[in-house]
N, C-alpha and C positions, 0 to 999 in steps of 0.2 A: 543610457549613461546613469549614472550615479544621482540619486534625490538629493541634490544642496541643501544642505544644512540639518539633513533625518540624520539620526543614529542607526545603527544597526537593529540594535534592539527596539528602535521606535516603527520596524518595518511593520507593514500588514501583511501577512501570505493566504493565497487562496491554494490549496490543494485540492485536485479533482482525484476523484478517490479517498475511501478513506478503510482501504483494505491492509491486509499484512506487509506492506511494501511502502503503501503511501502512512500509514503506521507509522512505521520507521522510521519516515522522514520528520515527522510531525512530533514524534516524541525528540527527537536530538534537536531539531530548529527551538524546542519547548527548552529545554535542558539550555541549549548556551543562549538563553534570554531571547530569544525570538518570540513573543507570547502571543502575537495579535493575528495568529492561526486560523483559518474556516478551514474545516473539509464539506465537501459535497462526493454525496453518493447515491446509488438509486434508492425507492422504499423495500428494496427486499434485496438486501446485497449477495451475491454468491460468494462466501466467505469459507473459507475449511480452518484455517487459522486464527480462531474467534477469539480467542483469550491472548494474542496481540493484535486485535484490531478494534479503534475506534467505533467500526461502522457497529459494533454489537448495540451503540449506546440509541441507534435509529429505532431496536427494538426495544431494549432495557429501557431509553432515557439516559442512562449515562454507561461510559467502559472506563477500565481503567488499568492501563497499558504500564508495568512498573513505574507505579506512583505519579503517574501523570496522568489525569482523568479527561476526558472527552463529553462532549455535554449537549443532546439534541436540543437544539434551536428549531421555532416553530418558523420564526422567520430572521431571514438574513440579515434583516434592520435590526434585529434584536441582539446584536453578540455584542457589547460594550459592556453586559452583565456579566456574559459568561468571561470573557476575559477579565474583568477586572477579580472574577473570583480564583481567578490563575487558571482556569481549564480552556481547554479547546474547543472550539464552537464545530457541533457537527450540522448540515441543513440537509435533506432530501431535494436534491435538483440535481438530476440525470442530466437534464440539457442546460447545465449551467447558468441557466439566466441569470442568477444572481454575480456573474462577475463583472461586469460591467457597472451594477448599481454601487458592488464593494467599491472598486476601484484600488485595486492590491498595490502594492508596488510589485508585489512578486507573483507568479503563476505557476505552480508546479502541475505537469499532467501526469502523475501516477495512476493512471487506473491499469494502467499492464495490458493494454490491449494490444500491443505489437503490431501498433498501427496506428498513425493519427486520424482523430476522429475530428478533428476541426478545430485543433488548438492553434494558436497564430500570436504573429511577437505583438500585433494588434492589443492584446486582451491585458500585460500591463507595460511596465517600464524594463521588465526585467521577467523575461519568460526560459523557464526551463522543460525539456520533454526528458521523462527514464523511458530508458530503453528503447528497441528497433521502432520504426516510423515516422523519427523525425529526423530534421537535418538541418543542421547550425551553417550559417546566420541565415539562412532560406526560410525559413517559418518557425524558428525557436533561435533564443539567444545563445544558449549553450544546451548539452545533451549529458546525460550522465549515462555511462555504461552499467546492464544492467545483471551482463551476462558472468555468470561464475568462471573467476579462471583469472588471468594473471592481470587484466585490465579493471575487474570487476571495482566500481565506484567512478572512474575516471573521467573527467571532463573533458567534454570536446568542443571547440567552438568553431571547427569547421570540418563538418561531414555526419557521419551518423555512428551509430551503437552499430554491433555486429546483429548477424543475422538471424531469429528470431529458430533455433534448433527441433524443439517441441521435444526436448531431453531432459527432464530436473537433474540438477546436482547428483554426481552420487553422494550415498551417505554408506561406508563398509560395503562397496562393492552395488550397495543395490540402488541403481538410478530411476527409471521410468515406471519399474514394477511397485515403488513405493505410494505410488501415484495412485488412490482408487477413485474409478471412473464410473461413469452410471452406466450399466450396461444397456439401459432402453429409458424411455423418458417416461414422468410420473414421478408419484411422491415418495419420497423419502423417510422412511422409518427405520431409528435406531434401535441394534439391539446392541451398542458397546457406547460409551462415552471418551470422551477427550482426558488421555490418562490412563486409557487401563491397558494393561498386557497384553498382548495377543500374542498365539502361537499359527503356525501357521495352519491355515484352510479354517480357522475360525470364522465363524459369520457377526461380520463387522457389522452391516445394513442391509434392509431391503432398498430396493427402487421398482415400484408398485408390486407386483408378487416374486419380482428378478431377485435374488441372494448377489450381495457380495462379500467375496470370502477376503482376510488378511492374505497376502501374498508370501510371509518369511513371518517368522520370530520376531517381536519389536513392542513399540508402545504405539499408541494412538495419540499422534501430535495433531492431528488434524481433523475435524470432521464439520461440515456444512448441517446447518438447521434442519429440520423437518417442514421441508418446504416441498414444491414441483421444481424437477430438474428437463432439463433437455439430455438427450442421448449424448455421450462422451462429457457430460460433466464433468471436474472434478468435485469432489466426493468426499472425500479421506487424504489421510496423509498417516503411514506408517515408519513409524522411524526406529531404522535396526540397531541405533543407538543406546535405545532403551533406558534414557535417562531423564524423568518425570520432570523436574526444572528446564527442560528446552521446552513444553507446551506453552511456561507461560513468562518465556524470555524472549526476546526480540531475537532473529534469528544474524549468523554471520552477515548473510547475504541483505538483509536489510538493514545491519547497519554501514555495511560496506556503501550501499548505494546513498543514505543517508549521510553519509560522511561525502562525498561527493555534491550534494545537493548542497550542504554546507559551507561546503570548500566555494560553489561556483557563488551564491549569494556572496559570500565574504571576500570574496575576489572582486565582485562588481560594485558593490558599494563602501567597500574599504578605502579602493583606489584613490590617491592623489591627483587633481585633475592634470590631464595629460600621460599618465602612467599608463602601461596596456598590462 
C-alpha cells in the first residue's frame, strides 16, 4: 500500500542491476523527479551496451547515461551525498545485502536474468520484477513486460511476462545474427570499438585466439570490456541501422519497459486510499 504522507518524488528506489535495461529505468524514474535511486551490480558487470549503462561508473567511478550521471558508492550508508549532488548512487553487491539496511519503499529487479533469483514482495513496500520469472501478487507486486511486440512495457498485477524467446528484436530484417557471441570461453580483445562501421565478415574481437567476425553491414552498438567471458557470451551488438546516435541513446526497448516501471510506481503511490 501506498507510504502515508511521502511524496512521490520523496520515494527511495533500489534497482538490482544497473545494466542497459535497468539504465533505462533509472534514467526516467531520475528525469520525472524520482532521485533517491541506488543500483547494485556485480564488480565486473557483462555489459555490451556501456555507454547507456550505469554500471560503466563500477569501473570509471562515474557514467553518464544522457545527462544523468551515475556515481560508484564505496558503501550503501554513503548515498545522501551522491543524491543530494543529483546523481544516482551505484554500490557492487551481487547479493544484494544492502537492501534491507536501505529499506527502499520501491524494489525494481532489472538484472534480465529471465528468472527469479530470490526477489520477493518481502524486500520493500512496493516490489516490481521486468520481465519472465516472476509472478504478481505471488512474490512481486506487479511485473512489467519486457518482451518486444505489442505488449512491450506493460504492467501486470496478476500473472507473469511472456516467455523468455532467446530471439533479440529484429532491427531491418536482422534478429539473433546481430547478436555476437563468444565462441569459446577466455579473454576478450578488441580489435573495433563501440561506433565504428563494420562491413561484413570484419573481425569485430578476439575470444582467447577464437575471431569473431561482424555478421551484415552495420555499426557497432555494442561491445563488452576486455574482460574473461564464458562460452555463448554476449559480446557485441551490431546494428544494420547504422546510425552513430543510437550507441549512445537509450534504446526503444528500454524506454518502453521504463515507462512501465513508471506507470506501476505512480499507480501505487499516487492512489487515493481505497482506489485500485
Amino acid at each position: 500500500m501506498p507510504v502515508e504522507g511521502k511524496s512521490v518524488t520523496g520515494l527511495s528506489v533500489v534497482i538490482k542491476g544497473a545494466g542497459e535495461m535497468a539504465s533505462g529505468i533509472a534514467h526516467r524514474l531520475h528525469r520525472a523527479g524520482i532521485r533517491r535511486i541506488v543500483m547494485l551490480d556485480m564488480p565486473r558487470p557483462l555489459c555490451v551496451r556501456r555507454f547507456v549503462s550505469f554500471c560503466e561508473a563500477i569501473h570509471d567511478g562515474v557514467a553518464e547515461v544522457e545527462g544523468v550521471v551515475g556515481q560508484l558508492v564505496d558503501d550503501a550508508f554513503r548515498v545522501d551525498a551522491v543524491w543530494d549532488a543529483g546523481r544516482i548512487a551505484v554500490v557492487v553487491d551481487p547479493g544484494w545485502n544492502s537492501v534491507a539496511a536501505l529499506s527502499p519503499d520501491v524494489v525494481v529487479d532489472a538484472i534480465m536474468a529471465k528468472r527469479n533469483l530470490g526477489t520477493g514482495k518481502d524486500e520493500a513496500p512496493f516490489v516490481i520484477g521486468v520481465g519472465p520469472g516472476f509472478t504478481a501478487p505471488r512474490d512481486v507486486h506487479a511485473v512489467v513486460e519486457s518482451n518486444r511486440g505489442h505488449d512491450l512495457g506493460r504492467v501486470i498485477y496478476d500473472g507473469t511476462a511472456e516467455p523468455y524467446t532467446g530471439v533479440p528484436g529484429e532491427m531491418k530484417g536482422a534478429g539473433k545474427e546481430r547478436v555476437l557471441r563468444s565462441p569459446v570461453a577466455g579473454a576478450v580483445k578488441h580489435v573495433h570499438c563501440i561506433g565504428d562501421e563494420v562491413k561484413k565478415g570484419d573481425l569485430v574481437l578476439y575470444v582467447g585466439d577464437e575471431p569473431v567476425y561482424a555478421p551484415f553491414d552495420g555499426l557497432l552498438r555494442g561491445l563488452i570490456r576486455e574482460m574473461d567471458v564464458e562460452i555463448a557470451e554476449k559480446v557485441g551488438d551490431v546494428d544494420p541501422r547504422a546510425k552513430k546516435d543510437y550507441c549512445y541513446t537509450i534504446s526503444d526497448k528500454a524506454r518502453g519497459i521504463a515507462g512501465g516501471v513508471l506507470e506501476a510506481i505512480l499507480h501505487e503511490y499516487n492512489r487515493a486510499p481505497g482506489q485500485t
